[in-house]
C-alpha positions in Angstrom: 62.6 28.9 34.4 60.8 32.2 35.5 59.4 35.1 33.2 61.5 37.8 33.3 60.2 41.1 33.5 62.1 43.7 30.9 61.7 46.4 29.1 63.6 44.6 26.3 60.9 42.6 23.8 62.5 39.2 24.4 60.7 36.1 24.7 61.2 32.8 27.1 60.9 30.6 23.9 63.6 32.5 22.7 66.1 31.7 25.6 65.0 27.8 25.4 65.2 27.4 21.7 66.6 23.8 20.2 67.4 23.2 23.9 63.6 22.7 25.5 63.2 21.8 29.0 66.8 20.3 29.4 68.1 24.0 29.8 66.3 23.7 33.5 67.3 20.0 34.2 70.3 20.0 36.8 74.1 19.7 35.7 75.4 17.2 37.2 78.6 18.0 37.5 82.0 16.2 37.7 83.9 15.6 41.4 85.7 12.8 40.7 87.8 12.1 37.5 86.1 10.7 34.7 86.7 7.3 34.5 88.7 7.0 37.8 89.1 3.2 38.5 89.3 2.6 42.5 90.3 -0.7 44.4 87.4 0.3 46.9 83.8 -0.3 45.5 82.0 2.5 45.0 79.5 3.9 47.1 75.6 3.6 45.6 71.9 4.7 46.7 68.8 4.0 45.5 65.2 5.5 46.8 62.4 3.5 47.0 59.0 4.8 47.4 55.7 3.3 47.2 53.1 5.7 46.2 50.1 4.0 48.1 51.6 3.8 51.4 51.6 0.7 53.4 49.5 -0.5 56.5 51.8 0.1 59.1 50.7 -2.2 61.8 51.7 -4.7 59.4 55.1 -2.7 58.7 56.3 -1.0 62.2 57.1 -2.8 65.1 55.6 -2.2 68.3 58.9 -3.0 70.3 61.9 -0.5 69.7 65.4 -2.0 69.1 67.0 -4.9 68.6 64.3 -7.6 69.9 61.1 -6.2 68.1 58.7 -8.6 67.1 58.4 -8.8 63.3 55.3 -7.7 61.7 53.7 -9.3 58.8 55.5 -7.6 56.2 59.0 -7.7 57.8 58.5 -11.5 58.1 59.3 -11.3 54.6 62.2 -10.1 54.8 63.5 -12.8 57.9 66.3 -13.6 55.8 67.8 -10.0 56.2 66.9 -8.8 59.5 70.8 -8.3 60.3 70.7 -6.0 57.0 68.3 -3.3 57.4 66.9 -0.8 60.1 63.1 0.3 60.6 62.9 3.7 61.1 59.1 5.2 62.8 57.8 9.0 64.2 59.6 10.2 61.0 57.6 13.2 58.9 58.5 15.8 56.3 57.0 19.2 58.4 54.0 20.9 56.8 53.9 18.2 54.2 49.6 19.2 53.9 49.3 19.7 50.2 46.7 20.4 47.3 45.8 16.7 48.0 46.5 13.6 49.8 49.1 12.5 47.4 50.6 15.6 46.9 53.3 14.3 49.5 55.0 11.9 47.1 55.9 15.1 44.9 58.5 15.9 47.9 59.2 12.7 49.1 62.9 13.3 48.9 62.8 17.2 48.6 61.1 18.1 52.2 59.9 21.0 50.4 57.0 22.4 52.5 53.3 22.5 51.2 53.4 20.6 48.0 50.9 21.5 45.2 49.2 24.9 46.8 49.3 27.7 45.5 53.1 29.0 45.7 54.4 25.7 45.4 57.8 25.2 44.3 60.2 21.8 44.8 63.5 22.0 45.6 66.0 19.7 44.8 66.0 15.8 45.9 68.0 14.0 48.2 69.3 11.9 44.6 70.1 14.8 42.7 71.9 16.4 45.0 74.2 13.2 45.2 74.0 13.0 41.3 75.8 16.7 41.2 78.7 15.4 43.4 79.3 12.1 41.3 79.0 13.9 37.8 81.2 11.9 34.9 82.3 9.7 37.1 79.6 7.4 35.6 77.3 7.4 32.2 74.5 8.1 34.3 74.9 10.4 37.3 71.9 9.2 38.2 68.6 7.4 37.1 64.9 8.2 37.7 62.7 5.3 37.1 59.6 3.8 37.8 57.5 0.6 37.8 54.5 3.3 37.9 53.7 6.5 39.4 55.3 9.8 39.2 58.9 10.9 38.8 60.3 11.3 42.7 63.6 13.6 41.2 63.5 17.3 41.0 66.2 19.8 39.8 67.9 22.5 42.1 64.9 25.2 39.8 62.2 22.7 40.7 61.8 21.1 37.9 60.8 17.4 37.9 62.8 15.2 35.9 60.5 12.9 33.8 60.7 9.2 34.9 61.6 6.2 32.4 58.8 3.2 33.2 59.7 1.2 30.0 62.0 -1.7 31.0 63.2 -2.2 27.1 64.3 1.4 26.8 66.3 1.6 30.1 68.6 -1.8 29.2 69.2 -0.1 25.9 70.5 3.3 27.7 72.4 1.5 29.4 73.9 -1.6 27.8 73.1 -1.1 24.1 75.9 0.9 21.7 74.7 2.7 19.0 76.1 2.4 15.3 78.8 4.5 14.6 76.3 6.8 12.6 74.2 6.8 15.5 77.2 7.9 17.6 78.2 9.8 15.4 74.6 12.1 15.0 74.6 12.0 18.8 78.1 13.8 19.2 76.8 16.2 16.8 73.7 16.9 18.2 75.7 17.6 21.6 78.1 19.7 19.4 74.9 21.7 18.1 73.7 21.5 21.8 77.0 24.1 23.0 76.0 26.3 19.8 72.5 27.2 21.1 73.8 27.1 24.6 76.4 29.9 23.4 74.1 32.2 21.7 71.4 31.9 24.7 74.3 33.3 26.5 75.5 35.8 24.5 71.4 37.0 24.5 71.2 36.7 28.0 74.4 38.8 28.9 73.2 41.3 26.4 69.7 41.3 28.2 70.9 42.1 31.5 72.1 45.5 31.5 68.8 46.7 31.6 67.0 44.5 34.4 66.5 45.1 37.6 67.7 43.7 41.1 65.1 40.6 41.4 65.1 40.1 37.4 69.0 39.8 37.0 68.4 37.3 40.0 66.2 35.0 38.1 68.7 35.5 35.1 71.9 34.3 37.6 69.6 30.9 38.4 69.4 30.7 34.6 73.1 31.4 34.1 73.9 28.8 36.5 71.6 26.1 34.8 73.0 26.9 31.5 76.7 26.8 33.0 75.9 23.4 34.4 74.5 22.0 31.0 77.5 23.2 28.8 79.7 21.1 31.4 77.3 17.9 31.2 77.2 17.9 27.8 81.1 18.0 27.5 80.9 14.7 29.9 78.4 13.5 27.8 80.9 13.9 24.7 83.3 11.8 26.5 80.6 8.8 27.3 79.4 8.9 23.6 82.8 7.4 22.6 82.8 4.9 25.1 81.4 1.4 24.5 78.9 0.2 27.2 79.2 -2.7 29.6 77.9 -6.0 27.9 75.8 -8.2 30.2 74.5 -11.7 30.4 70.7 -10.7 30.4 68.3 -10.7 27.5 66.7 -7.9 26.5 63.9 -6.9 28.5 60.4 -6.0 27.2 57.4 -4.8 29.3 55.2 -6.7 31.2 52.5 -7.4 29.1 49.7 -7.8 31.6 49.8 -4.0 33.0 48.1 -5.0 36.1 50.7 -7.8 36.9 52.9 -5.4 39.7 54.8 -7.8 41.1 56.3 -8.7 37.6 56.6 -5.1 36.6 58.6 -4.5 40.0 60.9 -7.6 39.9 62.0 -6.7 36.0 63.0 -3.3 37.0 64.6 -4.5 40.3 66.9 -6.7 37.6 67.9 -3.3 35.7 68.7 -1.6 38.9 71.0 -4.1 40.1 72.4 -4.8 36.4 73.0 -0.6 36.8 74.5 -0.8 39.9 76.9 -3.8 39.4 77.8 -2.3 36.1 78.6 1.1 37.6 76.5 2.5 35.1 75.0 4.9 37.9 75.3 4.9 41.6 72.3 6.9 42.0 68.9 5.7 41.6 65.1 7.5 42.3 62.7 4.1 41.5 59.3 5.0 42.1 57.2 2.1 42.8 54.0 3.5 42.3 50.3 2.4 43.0 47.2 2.1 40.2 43.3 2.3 40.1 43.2 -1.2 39.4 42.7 -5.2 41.0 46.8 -6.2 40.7 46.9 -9.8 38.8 48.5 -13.0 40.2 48.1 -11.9 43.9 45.5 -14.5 45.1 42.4 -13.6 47.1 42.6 -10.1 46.0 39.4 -9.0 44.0 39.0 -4.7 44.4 40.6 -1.8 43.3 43.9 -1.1 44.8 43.6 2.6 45.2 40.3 1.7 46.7 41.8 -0.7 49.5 44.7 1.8 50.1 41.5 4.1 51.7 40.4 0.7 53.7 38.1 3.3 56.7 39.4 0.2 58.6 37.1 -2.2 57.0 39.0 -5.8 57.6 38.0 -7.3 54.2 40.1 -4.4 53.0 42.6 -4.7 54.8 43.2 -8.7 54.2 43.5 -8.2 50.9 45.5 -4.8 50.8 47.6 -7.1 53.1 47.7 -9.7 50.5 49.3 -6.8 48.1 51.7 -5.6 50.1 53.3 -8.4 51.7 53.7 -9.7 48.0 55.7 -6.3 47.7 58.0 -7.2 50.7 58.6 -10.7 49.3 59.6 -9.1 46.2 62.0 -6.4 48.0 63.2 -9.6 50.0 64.0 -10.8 46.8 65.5 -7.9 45.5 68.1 -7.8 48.4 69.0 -11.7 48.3 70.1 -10.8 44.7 72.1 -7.3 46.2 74.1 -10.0 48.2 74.7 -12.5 45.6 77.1 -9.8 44.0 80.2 -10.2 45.4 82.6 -7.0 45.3 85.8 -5.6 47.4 85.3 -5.7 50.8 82.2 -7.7 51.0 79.1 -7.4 48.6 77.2 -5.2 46.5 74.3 -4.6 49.5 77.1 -3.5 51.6 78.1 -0.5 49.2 74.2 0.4 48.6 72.4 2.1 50.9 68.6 1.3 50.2 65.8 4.1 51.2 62.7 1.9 51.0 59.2 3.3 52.0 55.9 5.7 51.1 55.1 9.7 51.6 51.8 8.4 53.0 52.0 7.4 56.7 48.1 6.3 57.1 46.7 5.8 53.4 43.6 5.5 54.3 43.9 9.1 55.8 45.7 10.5 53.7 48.2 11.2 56.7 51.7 12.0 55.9 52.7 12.0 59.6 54.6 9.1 60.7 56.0 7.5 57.4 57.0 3.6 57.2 61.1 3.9 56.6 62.8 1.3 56.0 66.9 1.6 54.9 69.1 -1.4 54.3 72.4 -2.1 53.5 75.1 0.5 53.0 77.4 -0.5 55.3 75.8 0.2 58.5 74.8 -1.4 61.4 70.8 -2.4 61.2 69.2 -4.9 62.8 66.6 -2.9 65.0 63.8 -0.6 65.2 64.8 3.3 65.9 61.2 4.2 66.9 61.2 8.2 66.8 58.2 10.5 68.8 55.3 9.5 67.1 53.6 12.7 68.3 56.6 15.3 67.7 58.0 13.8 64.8 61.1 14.2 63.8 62.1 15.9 60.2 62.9 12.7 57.9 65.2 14.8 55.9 67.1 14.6 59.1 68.4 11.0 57.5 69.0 12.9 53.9 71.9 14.7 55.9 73.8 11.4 56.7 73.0 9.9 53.7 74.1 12.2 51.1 77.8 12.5 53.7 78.3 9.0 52.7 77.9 9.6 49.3 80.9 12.4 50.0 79.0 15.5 49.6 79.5 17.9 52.7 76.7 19.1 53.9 75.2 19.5 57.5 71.7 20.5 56.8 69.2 19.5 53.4 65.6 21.5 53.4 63.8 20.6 56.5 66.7 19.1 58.5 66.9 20.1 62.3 70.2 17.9 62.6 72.9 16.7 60.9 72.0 13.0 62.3 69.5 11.1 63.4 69.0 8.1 66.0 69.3 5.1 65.2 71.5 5.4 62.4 74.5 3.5 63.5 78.0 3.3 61.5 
């Protein structure tokens, strides 16, 4: 939240008080009963975004439609050609930030100029989604990682911290507490509304004396606080509730930090356990990057940061190759197990709708023009290469519009958006 200005000697710290930063996270708040049980399997989506980019020669077909020629890292996913669409000429305008990597922090916001002076986010593609579904599940939405940095942000701008540690996600979701930890949870909620209350009461007080612009900022905060008092009611009602039991152990982390592809393929396990389990049908999974040699990949010896800015050097490029097409058979792997699930009307790929790529277009570069987008699954018809203007591009949050109507929040234009739709997205 902003200063506010006042002639009144009251202090931000006293407005967030016993509530911290949560008083700017977004309320996610309820459109659907709590609880509702459907015939019809729900709707999910999950984003996808790899920090380092990827080479795109290897990634983007040089044919458009149905009868491209697979690159090397679509080869990798052969056995699901029929269940995804490549999407290329897509950008975020005036994505030129404080750095090259700056991008990612908009990734799924399309907020312009990320990291310069003047910067702030706006709210992501998942969150917005996460508002609409509300109680309907424990989670309205996740935000996790297998590194890197947290791709969510609030409707304020605030970026919602991401959860990287495997053993502490399967608990959230699939580990009840005691009944005294229930119970100090349901009372730290209760004590939650009590702060919330009195902010309110301070805040109401406050602005009679403020002026136009001030009792602005103080409306944004109303709202945030509105929106918290509301999630932690649902969360009241999810406290009582026992958790889904699964047949998986216990995860802990990967105990070789360098090992990425182990790292990825244990939290691809919690996102499909989440998913199947309706724990959440939202999901922000940043994949990350490191300044590091990745373990187990053979033939790969340097720094992967450092091969990520190849200059076009081959030997870079082999084994940067090497890396990512390990990725892909990973993400191949990841979808083989989306199909395995079996749920009304088909399977659990069919009701997820998977945005899978990088804010980086050219690593090397540092370009964020032309991004590798990939989306599978979610019930539409894939199979080909929608190859976009890769001179004008065209706004990738133009795909945000379509994706957030499946998810059944009516909208017709998110941040950048030119359209409501975009080609090559076929129903």
């Amino acid at each position: 939240m902003s200063f506010i200005a006042t002639k009144t000697s009251l202090s931000r710290r006293a407005f967030l008080k016993g509530t911290g930063a949560t008083v700017a996270l977004p309320f996610l708040s309820a459109m659907t009963p709590a609880f509702a049980k459907t015939a019809a399997a729900p709707k999910r989506f999950v984003a996808m975004n790899a920090g380092l980019g990827f080479h795109a020669p290897n990634f983007i077909p040089t044919e458009a439609g149905a009868n491209y020629k697979a690159p090397v890292y679509l080869k990798k996913l052969a056995a699901h050609r029929k269940d995804f669409t490549v999407f290329s000429g897509l950008s975020h305008p005036n994505s030129n930030g404080a750095n090259g990597h700056t991008s990612e922090l908009t990734w799924l916001t399309s907020a312009p100029r990320p990291g310069l002076a003047g910067f702030k986010n706006t709210i992501s593609l998942d969150q917005l989604m996460a508002r609409h579904i509300g109680a309907a599940t424990r989670f309205p939405s996740m935000t996790i990682g297998a590194r890197g940095s947290s791709l969510s942000w609030t409707a304020n701008g605030v970026q919602i911290p991401v959860q990287m540690h495997p053993a502490k996600i399967f608990r959230q979701l699939f580990v009840d507490g005691t009944e005294q930890e229930v119970a100090e949870e349901l009372k730290n909620l209760e004590r939650g509304r009590s702060i919330l209350d009195t902010v309110l009461d301070d805040a109401k007080l406050l602005s009679i004396s403020l002026g136009a612009r001030d009792r602005e900022k103080l409306d944004e905060y109303f709202t945030s606080v509105r929106e918290l008092e509301i999630r932690l009611q649902q969360n009241k009602e999810w406290a009582k509730r026992p958790k889904p039991k699964v047949d998986y152990k216990e995860p802990q982390d990967v105990a070789d930090r360098n090992d990425i592809l182990a790292k990825q393929r244990l939290m691809n396990d919690l996102t499909l356990l989440a998913l199947q389990t309706d724990s959440t049908r939202v999901i922000a999974y940043s994949l990350g990057g490191m300044n590091a040699v990745p373990s187990n990949i053979p033939g790969v010896r340097t720094d992967w940061h450092m091969l990520s800015h190849h200059g076009r050097d081959e030997q870079k490029i082999e084994e940067l190759t090497r890396i990512e097409a390990a990725e892909f058979a990973v993400f191949s792997e990841f979808l083989t197990k989306l199909k395995g699930v079996k749920e009304a009307g088909g399977h659990l790929l069919d009701h997820t709708a998977i945005l899978f790529g990088s804010n980086l277009g050219n690593a090397s570069s540092h370009s964020w023009r032309n991004l590798p987008i990939l989306l599978a699954g979610g019930g539409y018809k894939h199979g080909h290469h929608a190859a976009h203007d890769p001179e004008n591009n065209t706004p990738f949050a133009n795909l945000f519009v379509p994706l957030a109507q499946r998810m059944g929040v009516e909208i017709d234009q998110f941040g950048s958006s030119t359209a409501s739709t975009i080609q090559g997205l076929e129903s």
